[in-house]
C-alpha positions in Angstrom: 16.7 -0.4 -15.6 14.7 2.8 -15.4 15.2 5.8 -14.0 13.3 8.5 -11.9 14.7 12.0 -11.6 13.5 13.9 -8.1 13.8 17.5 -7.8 14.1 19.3 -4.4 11.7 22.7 -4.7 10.8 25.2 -2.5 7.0 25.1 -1.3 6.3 28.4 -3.4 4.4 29.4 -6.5 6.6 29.3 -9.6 8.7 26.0 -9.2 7.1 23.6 -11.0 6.7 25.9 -14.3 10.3 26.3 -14.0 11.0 22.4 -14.3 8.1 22.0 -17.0 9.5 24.5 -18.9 12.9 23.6 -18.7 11.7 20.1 -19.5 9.5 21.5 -22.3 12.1 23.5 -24.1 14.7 20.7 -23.5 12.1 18.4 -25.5 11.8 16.4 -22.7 8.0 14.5 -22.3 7.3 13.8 -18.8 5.6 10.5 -18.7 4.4 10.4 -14.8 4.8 12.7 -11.7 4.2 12.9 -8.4 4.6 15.5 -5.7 5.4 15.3 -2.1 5.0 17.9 0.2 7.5 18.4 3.7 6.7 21.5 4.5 8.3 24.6 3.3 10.2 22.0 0.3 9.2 19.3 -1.8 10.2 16.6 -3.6 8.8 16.3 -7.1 9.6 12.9 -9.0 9.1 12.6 -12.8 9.8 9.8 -15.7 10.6 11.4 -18.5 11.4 9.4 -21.7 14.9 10.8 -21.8 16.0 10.8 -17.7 19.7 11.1 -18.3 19.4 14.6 -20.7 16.5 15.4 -18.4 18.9 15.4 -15.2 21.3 17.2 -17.2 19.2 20.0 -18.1 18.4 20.3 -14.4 21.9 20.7 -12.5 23.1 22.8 -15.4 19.8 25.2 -14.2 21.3 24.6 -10.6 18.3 22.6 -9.2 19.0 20.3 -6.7 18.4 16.8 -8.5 18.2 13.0 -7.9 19.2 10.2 -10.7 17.4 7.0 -9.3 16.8 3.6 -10.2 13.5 2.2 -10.0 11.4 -0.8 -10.4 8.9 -0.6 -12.9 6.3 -3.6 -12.5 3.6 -4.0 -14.9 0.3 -5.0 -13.2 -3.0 -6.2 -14.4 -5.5 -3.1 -13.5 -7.7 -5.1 -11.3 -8.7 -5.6 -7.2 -6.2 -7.5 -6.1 -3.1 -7.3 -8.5 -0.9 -5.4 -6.5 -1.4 -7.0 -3.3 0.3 -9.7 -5.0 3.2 -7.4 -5.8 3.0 -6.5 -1.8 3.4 -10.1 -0.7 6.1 -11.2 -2.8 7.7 -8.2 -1.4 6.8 -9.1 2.0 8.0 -12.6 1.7 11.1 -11.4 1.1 11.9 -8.4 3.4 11.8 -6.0 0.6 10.9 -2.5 1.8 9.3 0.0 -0.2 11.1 3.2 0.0 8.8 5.2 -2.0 6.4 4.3 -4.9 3.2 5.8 -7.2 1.1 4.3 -9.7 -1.3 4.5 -12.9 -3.3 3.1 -15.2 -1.8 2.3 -18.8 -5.1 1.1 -20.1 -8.4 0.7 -18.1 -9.3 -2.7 -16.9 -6.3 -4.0 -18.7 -3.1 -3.2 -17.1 -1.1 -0.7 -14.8 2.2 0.4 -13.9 3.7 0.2 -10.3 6.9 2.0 -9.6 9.3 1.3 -6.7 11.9 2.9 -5.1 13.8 0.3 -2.8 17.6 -0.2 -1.4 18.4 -3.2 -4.3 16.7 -2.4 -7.4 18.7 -4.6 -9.4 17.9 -7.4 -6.4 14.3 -6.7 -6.3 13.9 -6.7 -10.0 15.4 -10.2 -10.3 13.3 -11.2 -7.6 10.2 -10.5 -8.8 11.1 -11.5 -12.5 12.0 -14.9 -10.9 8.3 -15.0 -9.5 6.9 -14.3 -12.7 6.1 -10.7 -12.2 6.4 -8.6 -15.6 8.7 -5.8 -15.4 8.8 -2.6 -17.6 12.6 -1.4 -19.1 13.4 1.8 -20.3 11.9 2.1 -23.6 9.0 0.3 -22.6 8.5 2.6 -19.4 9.6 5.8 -21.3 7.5 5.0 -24.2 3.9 4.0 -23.4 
């Protein structure tokens, strides 16, 4: 199952080059990212294509990091495909936690990533309903 790694920061110039260059000299490609903001902190949540080594290089640099799994759903990239996503999720009781998307090609197909309670639940959920899910390499690797 994949992984997201979320950094705690400080609201302040400076942060994120610290963990892109961390990541960059650790040889570690980030492969999404998101940023949310609480104030004077923030949460920043990346997939890299090596999360364990990338979480590694973190704490050893005495950031405050996260080691999640997530569910990475594979969507077609038209109106529409993720509402699907939304009602099988729905039907179920299945709350989103926290998720972000993109486009892997235009027209074609997207990725949506979860953060809920069960991933290993959810995942087995929606595979049973036919929904294509992305594993590591696939995720890590696009």
């Amino acid at each position: 199952m994949p992984h997201q790694i979320s950094v705690f920061l400080e609201n302040k110039p400076g942060k994120l080059e610290r963990v892109t260059r961390l990541m960059a000299e650790g040889s570690i490609n980030i492969r999404a990212i998101t940023i949310a903001d609480s104030g004077d902190f923030g949460i920043l949540k990346i997939l890299v294509d090596d999360p364990k080594e990338a979480y590694n290089i973190l704490t050893r640099n005495g950031l405050v990091v996260a080691y999640r799994e997530v569910v990475a759903i594979k969507i077609n990239d038209t109106p529409g495909a993720l509402l699907i996503i939304a009602q099988i999720l729905q039907r179920h009781g299945i709350n989103i936690d926290d998720a972000y998307g993109f486009v892997m090609e235009s027209g074609i197909a997207s990725v949506f990533v979860i953060q809920v309670k069960d991933p290993a639940g959810a995942s087995a959920l929606l595979k049973e309903e036919g929904i294509e899910l992305l594993k590591d390499d696939d995720l890590y690797y696009l």
